[in-house]
C-alpha positions in Angstrom: 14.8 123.3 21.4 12.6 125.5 23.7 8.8 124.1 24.8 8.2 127.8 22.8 10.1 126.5 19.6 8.4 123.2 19.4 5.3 124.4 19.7 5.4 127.4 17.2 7.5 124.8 15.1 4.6 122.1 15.3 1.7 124.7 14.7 3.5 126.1 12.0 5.0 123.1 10.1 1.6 121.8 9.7 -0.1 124.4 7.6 2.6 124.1 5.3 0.9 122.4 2.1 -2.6 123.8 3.1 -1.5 127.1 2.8 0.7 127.8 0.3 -2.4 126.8 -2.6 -3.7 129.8 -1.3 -1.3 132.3 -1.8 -1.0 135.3 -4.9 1.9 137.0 -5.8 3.8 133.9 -6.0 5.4 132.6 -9.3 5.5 128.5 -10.2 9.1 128.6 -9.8 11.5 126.1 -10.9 12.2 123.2 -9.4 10.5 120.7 -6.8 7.2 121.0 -5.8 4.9 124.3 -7.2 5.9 127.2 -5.4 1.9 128.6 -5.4 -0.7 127.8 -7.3 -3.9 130.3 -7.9 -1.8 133.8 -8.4 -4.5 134.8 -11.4 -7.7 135.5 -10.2 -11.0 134.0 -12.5 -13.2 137.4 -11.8 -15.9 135.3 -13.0 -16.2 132.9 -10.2 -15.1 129.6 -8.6 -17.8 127.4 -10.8 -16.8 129.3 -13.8 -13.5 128.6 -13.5 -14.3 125.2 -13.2 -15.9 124.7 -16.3 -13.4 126.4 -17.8 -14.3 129.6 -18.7 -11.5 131.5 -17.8 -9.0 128.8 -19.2 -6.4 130.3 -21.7 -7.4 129.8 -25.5 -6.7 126.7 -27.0 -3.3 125.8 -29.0 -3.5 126.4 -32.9 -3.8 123.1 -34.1 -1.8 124.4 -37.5 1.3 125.4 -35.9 4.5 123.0 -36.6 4.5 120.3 -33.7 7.9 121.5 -32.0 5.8 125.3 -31.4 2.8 123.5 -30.5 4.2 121.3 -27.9 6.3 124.3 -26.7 2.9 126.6 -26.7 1.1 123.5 -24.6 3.6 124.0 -21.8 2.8 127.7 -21.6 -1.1 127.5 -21.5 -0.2 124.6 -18.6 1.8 127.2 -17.1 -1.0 129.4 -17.2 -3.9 127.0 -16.1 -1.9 126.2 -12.6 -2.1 130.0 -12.6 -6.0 130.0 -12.1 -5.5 126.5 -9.9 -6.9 124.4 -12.8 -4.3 121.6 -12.7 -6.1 118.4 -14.1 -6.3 120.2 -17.5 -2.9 121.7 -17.0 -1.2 118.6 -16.8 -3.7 116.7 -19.8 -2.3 119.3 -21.7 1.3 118.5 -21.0 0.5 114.9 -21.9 -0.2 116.4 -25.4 2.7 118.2 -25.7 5.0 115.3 -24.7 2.9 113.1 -27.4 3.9 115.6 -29.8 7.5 115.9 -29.1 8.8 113.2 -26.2 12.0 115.1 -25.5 10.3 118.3 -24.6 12.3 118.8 -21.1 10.0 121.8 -20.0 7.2 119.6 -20.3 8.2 116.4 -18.9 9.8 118.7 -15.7 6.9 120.6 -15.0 4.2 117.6 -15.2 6.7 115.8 -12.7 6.3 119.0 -10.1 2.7 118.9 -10.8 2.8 115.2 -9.6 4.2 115.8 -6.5 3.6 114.6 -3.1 0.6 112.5 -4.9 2.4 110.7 -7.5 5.7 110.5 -6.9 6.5 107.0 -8.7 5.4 109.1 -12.1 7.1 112.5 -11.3 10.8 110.3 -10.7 10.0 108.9 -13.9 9.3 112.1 -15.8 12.6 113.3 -14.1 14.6 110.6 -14.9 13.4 110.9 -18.9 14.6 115.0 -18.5 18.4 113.7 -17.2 18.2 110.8 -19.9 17.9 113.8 -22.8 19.5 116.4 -20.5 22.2 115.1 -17.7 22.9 118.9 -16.2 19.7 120.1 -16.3 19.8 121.4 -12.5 16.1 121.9 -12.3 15.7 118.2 -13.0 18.5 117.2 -10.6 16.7 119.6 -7.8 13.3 118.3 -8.7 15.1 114.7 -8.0 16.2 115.1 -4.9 13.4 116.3 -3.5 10.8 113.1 -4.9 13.7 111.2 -3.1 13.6 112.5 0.0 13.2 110.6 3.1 13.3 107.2 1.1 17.3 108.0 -0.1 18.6 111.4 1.2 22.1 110.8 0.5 21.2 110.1 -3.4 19.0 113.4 -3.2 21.7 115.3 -1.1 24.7 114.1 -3.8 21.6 115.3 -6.6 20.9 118.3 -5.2 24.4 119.7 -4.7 25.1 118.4 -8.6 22.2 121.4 -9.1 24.3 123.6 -7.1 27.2 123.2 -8.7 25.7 123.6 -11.8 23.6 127.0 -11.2 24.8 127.9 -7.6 21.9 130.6 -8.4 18.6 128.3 -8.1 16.9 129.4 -5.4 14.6 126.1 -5.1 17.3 124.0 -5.3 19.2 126.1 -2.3 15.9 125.8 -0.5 15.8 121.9 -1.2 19.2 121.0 -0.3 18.5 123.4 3.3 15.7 120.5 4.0 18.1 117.6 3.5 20.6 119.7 5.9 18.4 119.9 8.2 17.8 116.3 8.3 20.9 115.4 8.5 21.6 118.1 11.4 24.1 120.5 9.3 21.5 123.9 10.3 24.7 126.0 9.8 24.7 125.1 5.8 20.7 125.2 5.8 21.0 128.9 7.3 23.9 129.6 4.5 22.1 128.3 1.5 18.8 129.6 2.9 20.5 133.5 3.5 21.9 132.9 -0.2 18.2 132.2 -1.5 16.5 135.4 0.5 19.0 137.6 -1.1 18.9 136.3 -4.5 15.0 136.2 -4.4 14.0 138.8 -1.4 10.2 138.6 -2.3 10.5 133.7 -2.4 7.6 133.3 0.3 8.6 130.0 0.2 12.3 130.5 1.6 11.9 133.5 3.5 9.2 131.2 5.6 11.9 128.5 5.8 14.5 130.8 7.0 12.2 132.1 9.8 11.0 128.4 11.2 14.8 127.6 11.2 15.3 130.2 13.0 12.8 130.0 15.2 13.5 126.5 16.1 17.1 127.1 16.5 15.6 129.9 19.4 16.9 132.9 17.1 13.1 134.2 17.9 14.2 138.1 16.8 15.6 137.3 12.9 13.0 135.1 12.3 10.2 138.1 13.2 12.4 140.1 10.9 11.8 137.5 7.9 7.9 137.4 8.7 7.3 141.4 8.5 9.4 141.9 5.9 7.0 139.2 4.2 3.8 140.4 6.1 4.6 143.9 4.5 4.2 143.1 1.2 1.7 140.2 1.4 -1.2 138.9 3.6 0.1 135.2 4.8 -1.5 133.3 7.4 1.3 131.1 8.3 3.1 134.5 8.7 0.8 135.8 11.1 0.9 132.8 13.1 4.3 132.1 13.5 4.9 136.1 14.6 1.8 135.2 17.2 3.9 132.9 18.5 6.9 135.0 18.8 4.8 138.2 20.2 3.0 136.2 23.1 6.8 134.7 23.7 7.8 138.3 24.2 5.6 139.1 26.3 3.6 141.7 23.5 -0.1 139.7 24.1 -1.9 143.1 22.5 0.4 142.8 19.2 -0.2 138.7 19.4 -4.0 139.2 19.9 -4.3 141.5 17.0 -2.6 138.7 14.7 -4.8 136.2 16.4 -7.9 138.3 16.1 -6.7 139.1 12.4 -6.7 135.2 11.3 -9.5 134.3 13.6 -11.8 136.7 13.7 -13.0 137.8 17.2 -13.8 135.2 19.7 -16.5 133.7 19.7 -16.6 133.8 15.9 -15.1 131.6 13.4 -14.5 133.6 10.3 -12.1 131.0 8.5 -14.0 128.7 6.4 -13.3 124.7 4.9 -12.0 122.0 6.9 -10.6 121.8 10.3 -7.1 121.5 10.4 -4.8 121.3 13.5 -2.9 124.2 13.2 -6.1 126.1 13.3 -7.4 124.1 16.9 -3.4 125.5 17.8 -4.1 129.1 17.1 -7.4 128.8 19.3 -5.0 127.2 21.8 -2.5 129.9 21.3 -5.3 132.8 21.5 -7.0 131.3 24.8 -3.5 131.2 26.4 -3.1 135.2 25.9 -6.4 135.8 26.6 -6.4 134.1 29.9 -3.0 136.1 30.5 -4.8 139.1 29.8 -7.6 139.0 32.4 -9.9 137.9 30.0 -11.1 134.3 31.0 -15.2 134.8 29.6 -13.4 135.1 26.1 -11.0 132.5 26.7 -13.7 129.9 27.3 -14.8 131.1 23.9 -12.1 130.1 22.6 -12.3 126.6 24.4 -15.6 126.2 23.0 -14.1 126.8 19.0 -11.4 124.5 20.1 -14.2 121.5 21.3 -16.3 122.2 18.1 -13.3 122.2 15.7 -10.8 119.7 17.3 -13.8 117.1 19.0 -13.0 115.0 21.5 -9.4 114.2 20.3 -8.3 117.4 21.0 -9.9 117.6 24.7 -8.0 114.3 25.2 -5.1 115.1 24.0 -5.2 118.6 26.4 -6.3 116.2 29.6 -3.2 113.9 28.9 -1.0 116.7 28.7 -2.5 118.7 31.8 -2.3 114.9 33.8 1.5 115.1 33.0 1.9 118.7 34.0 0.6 118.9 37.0 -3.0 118.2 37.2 -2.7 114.4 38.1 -6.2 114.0 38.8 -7.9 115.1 36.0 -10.3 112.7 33.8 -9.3 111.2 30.5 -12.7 111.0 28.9 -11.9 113.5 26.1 -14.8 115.8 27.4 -15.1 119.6 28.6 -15.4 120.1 32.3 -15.7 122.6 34.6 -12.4 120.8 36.3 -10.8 121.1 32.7 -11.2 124.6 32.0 -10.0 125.0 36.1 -7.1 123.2 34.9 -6.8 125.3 31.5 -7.1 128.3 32.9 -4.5 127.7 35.9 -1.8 126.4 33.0 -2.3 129.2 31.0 -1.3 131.5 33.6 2.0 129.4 33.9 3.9 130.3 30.6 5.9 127.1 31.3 2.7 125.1 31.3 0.6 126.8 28.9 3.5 127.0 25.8 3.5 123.4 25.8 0.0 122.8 24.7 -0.6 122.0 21.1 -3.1 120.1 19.4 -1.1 117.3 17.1 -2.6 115.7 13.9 
C-alpha cells in the first residue's frame, strides 16, 4: 500500500462510526450493525425530541398480544428513525415480554446493541437461530458480533446467509470485512460489486467499495463510487476520501473546495462537537495543499486549528514523524515552533514527505 493509501485509509477509517449516525436518506437495513440512524427529522427541535414529543403514538393496549408485539417493533423501527434509541429498544423489551419468539424483535434489539453490548446482542441472536435456524439476517448479524474474537465461525456464518439469500446486501458487505481480514480482497471486491448493483443508493457499501479500492491503489474507481454518492447525498466521509484522491492527482483547487466545503475557510472552524482525529487529518491534509499552492499565511492557519484541536499530542506526534523524515534535529516537546512550521512547510512541498503525515487516535 502507497504512503497515499494509508493515509487516506487511516483518515477515512476513523470517522466510520462517528459519521454514519449523521446521515438521512439511509434505511435501518437488515442485518449487523444499524445502517443509519436519524433519517426523520423532529422539526420541533433537538430538546423536544428528547422528551419525546415527536415519538410515534403509543401501541393500543387492546389489540391481541401477537399484533401488539408485532406493532412494538414497528414504532422501535420508527424511534431509531428520529435517533431515539433507549425508548426504541425498551419498547422491544415489551414486545419480546409479550411474545418471546418474536424474531423481528429479538434481531433488531441485538443490532441496536452493537459495538456496546455485544455479550446481549449474541444472545438475542442466538434465541432468533434457536426458533429460526436459516434466518440469514440472524446468521449475518452473527458473524459480525463475532468478529475479531472467532472469524472463522463468523466467516462459516456469514456465507450460511449467503447461501441462503445470496441477495442480502449487509450480509455481502459483512462477509467483504472478514475477506479482507483474512487477505482474499478479490472476493471482498466481488461480494462488494454484487452489493452496489443490487442496492446502487447502500452508503454503507458503496463507501466500502471505494476505501478498498483506494487502499488496493485503484484511486480512479473508488472516486467513481464517491460522486456517484456525493451526487445524491451530502457525506463528509465522501468528501474527504475524494480530498484525498484530488490532492493525489494533483487537482489542489478541486481538493481545496472539498476541504473548504467540510471545513469551512481557514482560519474558521465551522464543524461543531468533539475533536476527533480524522478532523486534525483533514487540517493536515488542507495545510499540505495550501502550502503547495503558494499559500503558507493560510497554511499556518491551518496549523493553528490543528494545535487547538489535536493539543500537544498531535504536535508530537508531527515532530516524531518529521525527526524520521528528514528533519533530525527537531525538538520532541509536543509544542509549535517557528523550526516546526520551517519543518512543516519544507515536507509539505515534498509530496513524499508531506502524504505521510497523519494524526492517529
Amino acid at each position: 500500500m502507497t504512503s497515499l493509501n494509508r493515509l487516506a485509509f487511516a483518515c477515512i477509517v476513523i470517522a466510520e462510526l462517528v459519521s454514519a449516525q449523521c446521515l438521512a436518506n439511509d434505511n435501518l437495513g437488515t442485518a449487523g450493525p444499524i445502517r443509519s440512524f436519524g433519517s426523520e427529522k423532529c422539526d420541533r427541535g433537538y430538546a423536544a425530541r428528547q422528551r419525546g414529543e415527536c415519538d410515534p403514538p403509543a401501541i393500543a393496549a387492546d389489540l391481541p398480544v401477537d399484533v401488539r408485539s408485532r406493532q412494538r417493533v414497528e414504532r422501535a423501527q420508527q424511534l431509531i428513525q428520529i435517533m431515539r434509541t433507549e425508548p426504541a429498544i425498551r419498547e422491544l423489551d415489551t414486545a419480546i415480554t409479550e411474545d418471546p419468539a418474536n424474531t423481528s424483535a429479538l434481531l433488531l434489539r441485538a443490532r441496536l446493541r452493537i459495538p456496546a453490548q455485544l455479550t446481549e446482542a449474541a444472545l438475542d441472536v442466538n434465541r432468533v437461530l434457536e426458533i429460526d435456524p436459516g434466518n440469514d439476517d440472524a446468521l449475518a448479524t452473527k458473524a459480525f458480533i463475532v468478529m475479531g474474537r472467532d472469524d472463522d465461525t463468523g466467516f462459516r456464518a456469514v456465507t450460511q446467509a449467503l447461501a441462503i439469500n445470496p441477495s442480502n446486501v449487509d450480509a455481502l458487505w459483512i462477509r467483504s470485512l472478514f475477506s479482507v481480514r483474512r487477505g482474499n480482497t478479490d472476493r471482498a471486491e466481488t461480494d462488494l460489486d454484487r452489493a452496489v448493483a443490487l442496492e446502487p443508493d447502500d452508503r454503507r457499501t458503496r463507501m466500502a467499495r471505494a476505501e478498498l479500492r483506494l487502499q488496493l491503489g485503484e484511486s480512479s474507481g473508488a472516486k467513481n463510487d464517491v460522486d456517484d454518492l456525493l451526487a445524491s447525498q451530502y457525506d463528509l466521509r465522501a468528501l474527504q476520501m475524494r480530498a484525498v484522491i484530488l490532492a493525489a492527482s494533483g487537482d489542489d483547487s478541486g481538493a481545496l473546495a472539498d476541504l473548504n466545503s467540510i471545513l469551512g475557510l481557514p482560519g474558521q472552524r465551522t464543524l461543531p462537537g468533539p475533536t476527533r482525529p480524522d478532523l486534525v487529518n483533514m487540517y493536515v491534509q488542507r495545510a499540505l495543499v495550501l502550502t503547495r499552492s503558494g499559500k503558507p499565511d493560510e497554511a499556518k492557519q491551518d496549523l493553528e486549528s490543528i494545535v487547538s484541536l489535536g493539543g500537544n499530542r498531535a504536535i508530537l506526534q508531527m515532530q516524531v514523524y518529521l525527526r524520521g523524515h528528514g528533519f533530525p534535529d527537531l525538538g520532541l516537546d509536543g509544542k509549535r515552533s517557528d523550526q516546526l512550521d520551517a519543518a512543516l512547510q519544507a515536507c509539505f512541498i515534498n509530496n513524499a514527505c508531506g502524504r505521510g503525515i497523519a494524526i492517529r487516535g
